[in-house]
C-alpha positions as CSV (number, residue, x, y, z in Angstrom):
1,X,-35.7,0.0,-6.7
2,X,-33.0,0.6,-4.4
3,X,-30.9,4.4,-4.7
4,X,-28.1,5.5,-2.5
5,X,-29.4,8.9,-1.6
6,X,-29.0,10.9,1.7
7,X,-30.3,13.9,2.6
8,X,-29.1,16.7,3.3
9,X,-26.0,14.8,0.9
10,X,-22.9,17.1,1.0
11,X,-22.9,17.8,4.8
12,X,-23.7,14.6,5.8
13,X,-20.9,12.8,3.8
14,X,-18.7,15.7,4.5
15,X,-19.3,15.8,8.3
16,X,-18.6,12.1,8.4
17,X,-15.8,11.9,6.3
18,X,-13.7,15.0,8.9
19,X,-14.7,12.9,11.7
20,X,-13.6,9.5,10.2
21,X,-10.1,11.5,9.5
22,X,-9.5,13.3,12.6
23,X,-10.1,10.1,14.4
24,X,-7.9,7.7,12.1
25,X,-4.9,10.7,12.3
26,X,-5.0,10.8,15.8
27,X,-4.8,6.8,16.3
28,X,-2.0,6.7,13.6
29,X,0.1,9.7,14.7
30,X,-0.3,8.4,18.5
31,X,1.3,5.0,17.0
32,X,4.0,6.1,15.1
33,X,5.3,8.6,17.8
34,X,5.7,6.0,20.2
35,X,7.7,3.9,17.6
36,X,9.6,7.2,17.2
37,X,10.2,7.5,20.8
38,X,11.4,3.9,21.3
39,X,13.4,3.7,18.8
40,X,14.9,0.0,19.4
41,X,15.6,-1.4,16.2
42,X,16.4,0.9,13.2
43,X,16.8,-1.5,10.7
44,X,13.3,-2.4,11.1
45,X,11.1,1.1,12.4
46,X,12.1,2.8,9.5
47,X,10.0,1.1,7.6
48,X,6.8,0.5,9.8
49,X,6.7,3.9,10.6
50,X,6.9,4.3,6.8
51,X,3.9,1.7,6.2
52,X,1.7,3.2,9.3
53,X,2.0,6.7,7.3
54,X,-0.2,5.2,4.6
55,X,-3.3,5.1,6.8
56,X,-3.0,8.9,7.3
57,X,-2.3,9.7,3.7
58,X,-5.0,8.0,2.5
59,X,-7.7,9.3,4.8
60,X,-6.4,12.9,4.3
61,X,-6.3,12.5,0.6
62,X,-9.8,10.8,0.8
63,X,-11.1,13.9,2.6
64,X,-9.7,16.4,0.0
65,X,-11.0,14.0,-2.8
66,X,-14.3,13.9,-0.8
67,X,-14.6,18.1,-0.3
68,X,-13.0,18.8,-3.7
69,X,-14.2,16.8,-6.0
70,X,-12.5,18.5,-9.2
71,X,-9.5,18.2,-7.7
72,X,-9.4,14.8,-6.8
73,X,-6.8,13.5,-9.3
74,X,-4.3,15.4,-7.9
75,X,-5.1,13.7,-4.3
76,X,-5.5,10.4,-6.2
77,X,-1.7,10.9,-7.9
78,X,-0.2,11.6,-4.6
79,X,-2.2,9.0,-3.1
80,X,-1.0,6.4,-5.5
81,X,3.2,7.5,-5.0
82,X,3.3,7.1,-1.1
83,X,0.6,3.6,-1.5
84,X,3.9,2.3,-3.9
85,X,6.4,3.6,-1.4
86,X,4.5,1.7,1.4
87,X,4.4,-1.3,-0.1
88,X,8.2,-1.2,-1.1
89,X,8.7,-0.2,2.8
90,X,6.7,-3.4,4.0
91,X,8.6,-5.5,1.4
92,X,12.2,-4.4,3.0
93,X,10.5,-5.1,6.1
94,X,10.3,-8.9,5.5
95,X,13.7,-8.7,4.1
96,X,15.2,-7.1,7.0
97,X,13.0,-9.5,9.6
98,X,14.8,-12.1,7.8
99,X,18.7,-10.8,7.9
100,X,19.1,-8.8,4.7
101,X,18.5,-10.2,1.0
102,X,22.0,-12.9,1.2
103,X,20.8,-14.2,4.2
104,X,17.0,-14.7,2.9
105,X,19.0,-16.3,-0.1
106,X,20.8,-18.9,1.4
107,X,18.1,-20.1,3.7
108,X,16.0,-20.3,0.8
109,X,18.4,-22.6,-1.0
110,X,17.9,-25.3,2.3
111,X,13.9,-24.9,2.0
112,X,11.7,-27.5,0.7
113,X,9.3,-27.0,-2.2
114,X,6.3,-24.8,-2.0
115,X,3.1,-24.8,-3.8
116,X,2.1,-22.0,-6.1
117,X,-1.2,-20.0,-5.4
118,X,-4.2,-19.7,-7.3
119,X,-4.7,-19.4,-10.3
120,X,-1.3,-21.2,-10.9
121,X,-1.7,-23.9,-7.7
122,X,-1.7,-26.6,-10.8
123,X,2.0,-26.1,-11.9
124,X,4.8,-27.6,-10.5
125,X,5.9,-26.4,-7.1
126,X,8.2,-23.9,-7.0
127,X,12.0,-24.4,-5.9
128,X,12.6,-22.2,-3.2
129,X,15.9,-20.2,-4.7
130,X,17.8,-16.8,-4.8
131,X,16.5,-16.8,-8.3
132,X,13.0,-16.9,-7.8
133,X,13.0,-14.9,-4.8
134,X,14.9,-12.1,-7.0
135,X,12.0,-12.8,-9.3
136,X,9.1,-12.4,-6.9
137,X,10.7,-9.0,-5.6
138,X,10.8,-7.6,-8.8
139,X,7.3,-8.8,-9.3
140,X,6.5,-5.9,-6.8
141,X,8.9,-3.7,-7.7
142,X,7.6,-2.9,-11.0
143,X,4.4,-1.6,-9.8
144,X,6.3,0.6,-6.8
145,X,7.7,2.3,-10.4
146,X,5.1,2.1,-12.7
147,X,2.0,3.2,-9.7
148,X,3.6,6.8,-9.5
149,X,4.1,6.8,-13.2
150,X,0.2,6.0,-14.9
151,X,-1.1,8.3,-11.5
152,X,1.2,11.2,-13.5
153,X,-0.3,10.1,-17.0
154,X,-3.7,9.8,-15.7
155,X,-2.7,13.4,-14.1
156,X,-2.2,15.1,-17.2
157,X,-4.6,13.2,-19.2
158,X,-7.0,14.5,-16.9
159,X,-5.8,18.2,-17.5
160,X,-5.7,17.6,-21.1
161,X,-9.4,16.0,-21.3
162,X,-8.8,13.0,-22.0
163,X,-9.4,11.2,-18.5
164,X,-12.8,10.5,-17.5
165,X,-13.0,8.2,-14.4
166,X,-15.4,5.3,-15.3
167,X,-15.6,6.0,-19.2
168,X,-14.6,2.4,-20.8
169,X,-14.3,3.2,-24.3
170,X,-11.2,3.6,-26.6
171,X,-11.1,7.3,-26.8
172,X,-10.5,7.1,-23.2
173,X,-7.4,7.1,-21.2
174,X,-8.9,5.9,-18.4
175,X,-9.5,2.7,-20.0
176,X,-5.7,1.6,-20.4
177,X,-5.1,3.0,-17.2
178,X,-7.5,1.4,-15.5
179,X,-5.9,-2.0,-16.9
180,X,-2.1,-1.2,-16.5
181,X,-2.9,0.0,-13.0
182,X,-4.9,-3.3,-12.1
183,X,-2.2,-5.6,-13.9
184,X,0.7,-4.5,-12.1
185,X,-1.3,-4.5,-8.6
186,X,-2.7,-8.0,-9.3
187,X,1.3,-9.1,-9.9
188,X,2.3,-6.8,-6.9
189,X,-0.1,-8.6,-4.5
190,X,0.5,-12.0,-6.4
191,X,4.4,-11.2,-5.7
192,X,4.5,-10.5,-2.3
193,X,2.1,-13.2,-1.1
194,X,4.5,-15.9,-3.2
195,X,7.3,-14.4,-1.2
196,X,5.5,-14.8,2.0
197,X,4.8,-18.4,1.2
198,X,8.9,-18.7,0.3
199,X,10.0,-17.2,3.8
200,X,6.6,-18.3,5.7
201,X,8.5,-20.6,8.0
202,X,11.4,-18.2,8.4
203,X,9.2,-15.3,9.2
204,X,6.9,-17.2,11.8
205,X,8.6,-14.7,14.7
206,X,7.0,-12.1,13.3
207,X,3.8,-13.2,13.3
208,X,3.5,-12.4,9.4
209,X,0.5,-13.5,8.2
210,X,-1.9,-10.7,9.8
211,X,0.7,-8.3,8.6
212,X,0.4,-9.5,4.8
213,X,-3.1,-9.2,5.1
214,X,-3.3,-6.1,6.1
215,X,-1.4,-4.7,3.4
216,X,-3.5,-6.6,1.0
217,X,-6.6,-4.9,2.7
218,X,-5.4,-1.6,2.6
219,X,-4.1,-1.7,-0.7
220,X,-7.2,-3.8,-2.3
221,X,-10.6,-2.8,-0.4
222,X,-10.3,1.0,-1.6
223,X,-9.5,-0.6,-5.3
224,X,-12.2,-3.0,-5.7
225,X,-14.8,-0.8,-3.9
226,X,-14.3,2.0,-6.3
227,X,-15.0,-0.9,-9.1
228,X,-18.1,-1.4,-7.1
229,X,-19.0,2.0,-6.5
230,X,-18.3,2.9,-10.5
231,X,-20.3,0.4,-11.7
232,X,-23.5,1.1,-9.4
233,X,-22.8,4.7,-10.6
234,X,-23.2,3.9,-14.3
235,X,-26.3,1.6,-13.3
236,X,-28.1,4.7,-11.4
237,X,-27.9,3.3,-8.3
238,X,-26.0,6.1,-6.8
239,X,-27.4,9.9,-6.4
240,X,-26.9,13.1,-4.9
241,X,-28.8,16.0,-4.6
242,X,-27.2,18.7,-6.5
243,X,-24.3,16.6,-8.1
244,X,-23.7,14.9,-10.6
245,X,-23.0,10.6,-10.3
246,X,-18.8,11.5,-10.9
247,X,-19.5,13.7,-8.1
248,X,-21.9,11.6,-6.2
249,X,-19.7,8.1,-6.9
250,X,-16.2,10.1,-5.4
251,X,-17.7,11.6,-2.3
252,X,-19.6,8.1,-0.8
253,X,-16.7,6.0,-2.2
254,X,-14.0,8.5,-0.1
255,X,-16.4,8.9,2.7
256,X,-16.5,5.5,3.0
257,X,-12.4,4.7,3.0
258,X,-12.2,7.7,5.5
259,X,-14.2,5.4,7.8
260,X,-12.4,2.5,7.2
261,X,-9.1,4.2,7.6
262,X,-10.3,3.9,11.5
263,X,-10.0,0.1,11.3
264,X,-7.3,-0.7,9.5
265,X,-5.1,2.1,12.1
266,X,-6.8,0.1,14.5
267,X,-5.7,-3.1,12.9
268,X,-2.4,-1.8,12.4
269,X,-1.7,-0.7,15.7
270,X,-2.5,-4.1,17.0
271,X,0.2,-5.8,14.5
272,X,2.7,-3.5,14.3
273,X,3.6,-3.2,18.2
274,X,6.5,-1.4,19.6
275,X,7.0,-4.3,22.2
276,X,7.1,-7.3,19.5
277,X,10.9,-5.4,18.9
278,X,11.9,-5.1,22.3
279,X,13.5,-8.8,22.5
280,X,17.1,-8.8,21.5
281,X,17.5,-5.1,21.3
282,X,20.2,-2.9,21.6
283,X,20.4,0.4,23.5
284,X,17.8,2.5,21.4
285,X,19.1,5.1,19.4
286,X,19.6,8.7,20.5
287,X,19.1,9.7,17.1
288,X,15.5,10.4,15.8
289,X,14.1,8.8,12.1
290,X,12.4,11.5,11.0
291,X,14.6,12.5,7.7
292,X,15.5,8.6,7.0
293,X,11.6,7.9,6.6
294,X,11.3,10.2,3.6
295,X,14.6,9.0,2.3
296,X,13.0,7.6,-1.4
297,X,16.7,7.2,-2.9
298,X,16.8,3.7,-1.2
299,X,14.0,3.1,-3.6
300,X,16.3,3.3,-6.5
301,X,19.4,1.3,-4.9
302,X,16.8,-1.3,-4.0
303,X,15.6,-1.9,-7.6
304,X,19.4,-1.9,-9.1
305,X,20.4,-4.5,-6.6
306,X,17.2,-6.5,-7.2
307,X,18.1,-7.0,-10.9
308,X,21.5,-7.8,-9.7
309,X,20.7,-10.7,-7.7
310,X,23.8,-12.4,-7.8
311,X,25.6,-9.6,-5.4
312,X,25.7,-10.2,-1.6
313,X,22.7,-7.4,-0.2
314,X,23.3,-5.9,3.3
315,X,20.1,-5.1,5.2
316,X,19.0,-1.7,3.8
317,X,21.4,1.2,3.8
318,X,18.4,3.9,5.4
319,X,17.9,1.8,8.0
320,X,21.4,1.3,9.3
321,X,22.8,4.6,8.5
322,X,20.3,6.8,10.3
């Protein structure tokens, strides 16, 4: 029978958990300061810089998770509010690649017919329109709301007792947690690929598609390998010496997304290059981005004018006005 076990357990996962972080912050803080200090398109850095900060935040909240285990809600919570933020960020990203929500619009109008993905690929294809892409960005929008708000329930249902991770009964909060949380990603990442598959053509300068899949790997490989990791817990498969399996489960599973952090800023830094921006730039700007990339009221614009999709949309007000 096969066990998960190392020995001597704490240091070993420890050790290689502050290495894996030190390493991913260094690759990602070396990244995003040389978007900073070539600051050639506005409209657009904003928001990488705002998506490469997700590699950092989850490695560092990993870590904490990983050397704190009690406390690893908390990190969890605050994990969960910047990973909706980022995804928001890469959404306006698109947007903004492709001229601002009108523009997006009306080019959609003109485009031909597009096939819906699985599980739906049997229905009728979908008329590209400012309707539906409207309805694909509130698709994702509702989970850049509702993330931060069930990581603040599960929060205080934790406090209150109530919130055991991996406890699937009905006198668990964890249990309608865990199915709201995993709804509104599935429709999140159901969203943003449809979208994708809208603008695909439209978007080809970027060189999209490795972009989209990274988000969908940073976003879905920490989800579904703490699935993995829950369920070989409650199967004995996974031990520590001097822990209990919570304990045991939460430091491999964050040791192990500390380590992978490495790749995907390795990965990001590959596909979210400085130089890809340097055609058809303006002078850069003398200002710098720091406050504009914490700037979450665009958050809350961006949802009014999404269920207001008849009005014309400028490219995002942060990214202009910094």
């Amino acid at each position: 029978m096969f066990y998960l076990s190392l020995e001597p357990s704490w240091q070993t996962a420890h050790s290689m958990a502050m290495w894996a972080t030190g390493i991913c912050v260094l690759i990602s803080a070396a990244h995003i300061t040389h978007h900073i200090r070539y600051y050639v398109r506005p409209e657009y850095q904003i928001h990488i810089v705002r998506v490469l900060l997700l590699i950092p935040v989850l490695a560092l909240g990993s870590l904490a998770s990983a050397v704190y285990p009690n406390t690893s809600q908390v990190w969890e919570t605050l994990q969960e509010c910047y990973e909706a933020f980022a995804i928001y960020s890469f959404l306006v990203l698109q947007i903004n690649f492709l001229g601002g929500d009108s523009r997006l619009a009306q080019n959609l109008e003109c485009a031909p017919r597009v096939k819906w993905l699985w599980p739906f690929s049997c229905w009728r294809p979908l008329a590209p329109s400012r309707d539906n892409f409207s309805m694909f960005k509130l698709g994702v929008m509702q989970f850049v709301f509702l993330k931060p708000v069930l990581g603040i329930v599960a929060l205080v249902c934790h406090l209150e007792g109530v919130y055991d991770v991996g406890e699937m009964n009905a006198h668990n909060a964890f249990l309608y947690i865990f199915v709201m949380v995993n709804g509104s990603l599935s429709l999140a990442l159901y969203s943003l690929f449809m979208f994708y598959t809208l603008a695909r053509e439209q978007l080809e300068p970027f060189n999209p598609f490795p972009k989209f899949l990274a988000m969908k790997a940073i976003i879905s490989i920490p989800w579904l390998q703490n699935i993995l990791f829950m369920v070989l817990g409650k199967a004995g498969y996974i031990t520590m010496a001097g822990a209990t399996t919570r304990e045991a489960v939460l430091v491999y599973s964050k040791s192990l997304v500390c380590v992978e952090m490495i790749v995907m800023a390795l990965y990001f830094a590959w596909f979210f290059p400085v130089d890809e921006l340097w055609d058809d730039a303006e002078n850069p700007e003398e200002t710098q981005p720091i406050a504009a990339i914490f700037r979450v009221t665009d958050v809350f614009d961006d949802a009014g004018k999404a269920l207001r999709p008849s009005n014309d949309i400028k490219l995002q007000a942060s990214s202009s006005s910094v």
